[in-house]
C-alpha positions as CSV (number, residue, x, y, z in Angstrom):
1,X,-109.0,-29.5,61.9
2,X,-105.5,-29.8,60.0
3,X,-104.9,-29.5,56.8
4,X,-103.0,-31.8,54.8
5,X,-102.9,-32.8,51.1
6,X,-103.4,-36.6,50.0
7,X,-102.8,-37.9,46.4
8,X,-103.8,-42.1,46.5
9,X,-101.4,-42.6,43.3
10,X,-98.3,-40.1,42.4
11,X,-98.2,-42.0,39.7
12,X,-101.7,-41.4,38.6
13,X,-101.0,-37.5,39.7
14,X,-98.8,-37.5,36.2
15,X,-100.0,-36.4,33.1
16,X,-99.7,-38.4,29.7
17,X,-95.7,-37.7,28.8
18,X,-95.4,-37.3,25.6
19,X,-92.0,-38.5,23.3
20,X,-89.8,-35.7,24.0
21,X,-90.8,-34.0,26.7
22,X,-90.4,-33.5,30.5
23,X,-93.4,-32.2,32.5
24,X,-93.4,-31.2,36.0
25,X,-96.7,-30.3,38.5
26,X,-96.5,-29.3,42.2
27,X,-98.2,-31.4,44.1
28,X,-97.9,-29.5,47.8
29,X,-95.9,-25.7,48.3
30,X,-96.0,-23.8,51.9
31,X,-93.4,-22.0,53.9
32,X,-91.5,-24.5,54.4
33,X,-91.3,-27.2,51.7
34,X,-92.4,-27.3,47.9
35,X,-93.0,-30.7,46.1
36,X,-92.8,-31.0,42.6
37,X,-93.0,-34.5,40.6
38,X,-91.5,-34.7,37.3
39,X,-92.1,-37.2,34.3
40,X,-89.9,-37.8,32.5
41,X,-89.6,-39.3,28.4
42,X,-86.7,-41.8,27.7
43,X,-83.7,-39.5,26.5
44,X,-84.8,-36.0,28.2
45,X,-82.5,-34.5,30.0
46,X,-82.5,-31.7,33.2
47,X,-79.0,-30.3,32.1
48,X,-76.3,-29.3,34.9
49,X,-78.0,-26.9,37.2
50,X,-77.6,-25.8,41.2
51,X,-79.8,-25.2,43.8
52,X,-80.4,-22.4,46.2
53,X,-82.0,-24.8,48.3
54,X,-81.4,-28.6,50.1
55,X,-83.5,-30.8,48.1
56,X,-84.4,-34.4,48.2
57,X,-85.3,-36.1,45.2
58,X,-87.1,-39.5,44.9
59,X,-87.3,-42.0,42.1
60,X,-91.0,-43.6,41.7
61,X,-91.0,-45.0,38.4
62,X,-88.5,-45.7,35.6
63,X,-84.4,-45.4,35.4
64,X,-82.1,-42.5,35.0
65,X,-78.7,-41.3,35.3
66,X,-77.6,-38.8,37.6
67,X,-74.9,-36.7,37.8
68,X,-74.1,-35.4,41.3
69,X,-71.3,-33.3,41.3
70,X,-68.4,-35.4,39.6
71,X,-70.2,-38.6,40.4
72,X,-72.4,-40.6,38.1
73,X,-75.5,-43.0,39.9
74,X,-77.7,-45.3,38.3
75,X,-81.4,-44.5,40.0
76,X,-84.5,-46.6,39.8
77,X,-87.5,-46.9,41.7
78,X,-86.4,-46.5,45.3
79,X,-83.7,-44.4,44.8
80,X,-83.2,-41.7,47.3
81,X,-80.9,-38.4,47.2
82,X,-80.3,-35.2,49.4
83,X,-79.0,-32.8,48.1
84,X,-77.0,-29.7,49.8
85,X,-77.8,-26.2,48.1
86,X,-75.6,-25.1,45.1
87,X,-74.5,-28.9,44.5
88,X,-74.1,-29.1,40.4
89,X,-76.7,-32.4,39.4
90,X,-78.2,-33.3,36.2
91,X,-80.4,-36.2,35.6
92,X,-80.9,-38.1,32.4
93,X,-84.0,-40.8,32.0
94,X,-83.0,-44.3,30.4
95,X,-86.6,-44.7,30.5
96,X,-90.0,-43.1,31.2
97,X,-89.0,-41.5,34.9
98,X,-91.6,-40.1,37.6
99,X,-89.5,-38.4,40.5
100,X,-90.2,-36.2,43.5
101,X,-88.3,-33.1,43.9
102,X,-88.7,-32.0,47.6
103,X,-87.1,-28.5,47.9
104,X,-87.0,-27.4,51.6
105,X,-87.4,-23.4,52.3
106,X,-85.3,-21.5,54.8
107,X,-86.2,-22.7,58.1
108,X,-87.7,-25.6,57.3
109,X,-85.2,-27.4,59.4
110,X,-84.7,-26.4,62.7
111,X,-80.9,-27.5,63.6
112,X,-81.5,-27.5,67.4
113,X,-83.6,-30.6,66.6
């Protein structure tokens, strides 16, 4: 049998966010990928930061800004960005945000594909 992991609603997967905060739960993490979604209160802020690792983040619910090395985006639902390792990013919600961060472990792309 394979294993797999199944939520029917991210967006149900989310605790309450409270005013002023940003919470984070990972939803799947094996050898080769870690998923992590994020809410996010309007205002809160993941300040400048890198990456040792590509990652892929998605936007599910709400509006923010990012910051992706000198450029600025606008992201709502939909939005989708890769990310190389050590890329400088910082995300700011304009309103309650849920995101996907997808960080993908050493190996977990074979080039030769």
């Amino acid at each position: 049998m394979t294993s797999y992991t199944y939520f029917d609603s991210i967006i149900e997967s989310v605790p309450e966010i409270l005013d002023d905060s940003i919470i984070s739960r990972t939803l799947h993490a094996d050898d080769h990928i870690k998923v992590v979604v994020f809410g996010f209160a309007t205002g809160q802020e993941l300040s400048e930061h890198t990456s040792s690792q590509p990652a892929i983040i998605e936007f599910v619910q709400g509006e923010a800004t990012v910051t992706l090395g000198d450029d600025v985006h606008h992201a709502r639902p939909g939005t989708w960005i890769h990310m190389p390792p050590k890329m400088p990013h910082k995300i700011t919600a304009t309103s309650p945000v849920i995101m996907l961060l997808t960080l993908l472990r050493s190996g977990a792309v074979d080039p030769s594909d």
